[in-house]
N, C-alpha and C positions, 0 to 999 in steps of 0.2 A: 736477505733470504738466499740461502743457497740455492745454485740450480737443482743438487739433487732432494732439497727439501721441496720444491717448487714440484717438481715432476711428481714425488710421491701425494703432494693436495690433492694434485689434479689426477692421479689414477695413470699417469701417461708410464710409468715405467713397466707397464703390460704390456704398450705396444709395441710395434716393431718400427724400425726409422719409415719403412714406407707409408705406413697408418697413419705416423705424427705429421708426414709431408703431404700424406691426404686431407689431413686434420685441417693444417695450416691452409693449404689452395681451399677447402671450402670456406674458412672465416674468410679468407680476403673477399671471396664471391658475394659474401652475406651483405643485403642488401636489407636496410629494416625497412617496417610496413608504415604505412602511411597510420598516423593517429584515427583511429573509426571510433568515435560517442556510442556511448553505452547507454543504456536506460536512467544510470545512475549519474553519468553526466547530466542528461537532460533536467531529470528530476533537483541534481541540482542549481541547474539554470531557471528550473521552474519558483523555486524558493528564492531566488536571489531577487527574482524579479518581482515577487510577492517583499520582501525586503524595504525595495526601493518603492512599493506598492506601484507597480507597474501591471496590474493586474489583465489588463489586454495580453502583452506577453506573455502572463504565468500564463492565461488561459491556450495563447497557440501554442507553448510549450508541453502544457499538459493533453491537450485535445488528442493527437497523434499516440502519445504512451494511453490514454485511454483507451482507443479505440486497440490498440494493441494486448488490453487484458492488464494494464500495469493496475494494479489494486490501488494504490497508493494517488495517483495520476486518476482515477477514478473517484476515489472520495474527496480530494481537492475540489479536481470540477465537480461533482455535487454541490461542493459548501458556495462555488464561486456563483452557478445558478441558482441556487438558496438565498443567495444577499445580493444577486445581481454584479459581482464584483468583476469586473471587463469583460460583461456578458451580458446578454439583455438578460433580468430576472424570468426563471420559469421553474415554478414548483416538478411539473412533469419530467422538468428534463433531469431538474436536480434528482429527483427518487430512481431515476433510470438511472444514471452513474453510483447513488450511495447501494441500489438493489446490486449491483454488478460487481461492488469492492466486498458488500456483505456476505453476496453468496461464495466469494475465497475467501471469509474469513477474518476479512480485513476489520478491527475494531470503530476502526475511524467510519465505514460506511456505517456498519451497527449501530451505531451512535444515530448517523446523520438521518439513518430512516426510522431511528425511536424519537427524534424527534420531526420529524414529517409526520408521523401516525398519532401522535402528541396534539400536534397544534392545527391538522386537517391540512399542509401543503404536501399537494398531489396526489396526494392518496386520502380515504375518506378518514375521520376524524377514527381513532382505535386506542383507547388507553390500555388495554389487555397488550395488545401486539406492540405498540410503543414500552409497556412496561420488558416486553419479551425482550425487544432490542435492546433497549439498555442493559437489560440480563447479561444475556452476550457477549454485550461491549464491555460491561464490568470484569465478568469474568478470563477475558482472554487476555491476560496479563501486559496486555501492553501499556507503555509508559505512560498512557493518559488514563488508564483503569479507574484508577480513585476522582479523574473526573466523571468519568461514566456512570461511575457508582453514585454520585452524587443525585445524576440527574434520576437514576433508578429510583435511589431510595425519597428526590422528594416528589415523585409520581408516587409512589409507592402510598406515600401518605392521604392519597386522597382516594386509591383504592379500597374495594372493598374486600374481604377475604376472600371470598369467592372469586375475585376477578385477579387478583394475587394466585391462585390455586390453579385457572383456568392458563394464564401466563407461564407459569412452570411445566404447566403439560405441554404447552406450544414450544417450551425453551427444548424440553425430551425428546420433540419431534422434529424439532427443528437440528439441532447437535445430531440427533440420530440419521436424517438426510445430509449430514456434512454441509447445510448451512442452505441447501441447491429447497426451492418451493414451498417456504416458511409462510408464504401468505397466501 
């Protein structure tokens, strides 16, 4: 590559010699930052460690992004209090983290608290409100939808019309508060 092909990439034949010699003293100064973990590192440390089923780990991995609002880090630790997985089992706590991923939206909690109102963990038994959840989770297109949909449609079938009816009004009210005191 020619030098004067090089200076036009870079934009430099605008400047003047003293700008490029200013140019040049600050790269030599540049100093990079230290690596700093992102949300999305942890979360994937949290998955690796679920992987190796390490599930103590996932859970101190996830615990911190939870309490920080990570949606995702949120319906995890529900599912991990739900089956007790490197955590002692608690329905209440489980429904606290899936109510917390549900109310941003989050499919995964949707799911986790249609089936908490399903099977009566932590919350009181509600097949109207569980059929709602799955609604939700069905519909918010994320990659596990057509499992959502599953669990909707065989609740569904043991519905009656009316409690099907009564479900879609809760789904209107619920979507219409952006997800925020659906119960």
């Amino acid at each position: 590559m020619s030098a004067t092909l090089g200076k036009d990439l870079l934009g430099l034949e605008h400047l003047s010699p003293e700008q490029i010699a200013e140019a040049e003293r600050l790269a030599s100064e540049w100093q990079p930052t230290p690596f700093q973990r992102t949300n999305a590192d942890a979360l994937r440390d949290a998955a690796l460690a679920l992987q190796r089923n390490d599930y103590r780990a996932a859970a101190s991995l996830y615990l911190p992004l939870a309490e920080q609002g990570v949606a995702e880090a949120q319906t995890m630790l529900g599912a991990m209090y739900g089956t007790g997985s490197g955590v002692a089992p608690d329905p209440n706590e489980a429904v606290k983290w899936f109510r917390l991923a549900a109310e941003q939206g989050d499919a995964g909690g949707q799911d986790g608290l249609g089936r908490a109102y399903e099977d009566g963990d932590g919350v009181p038994r509600d097949p109207v409100r569980a059929y709602m959840w799955y609604f939700l989770a069905a519909a918010s297109g994320d990659h596990f939808a057509d499992e959502f949909a599953k669990n909707r449609d065989r609740l569904a079938a043991k519905l009656t019309a009316e409690q099907i009816a009564e479900a879609q009004r809760l789904v209107e009210a619920c979507k219409a508060a952006d997800f925020k005191s659906c119960d």
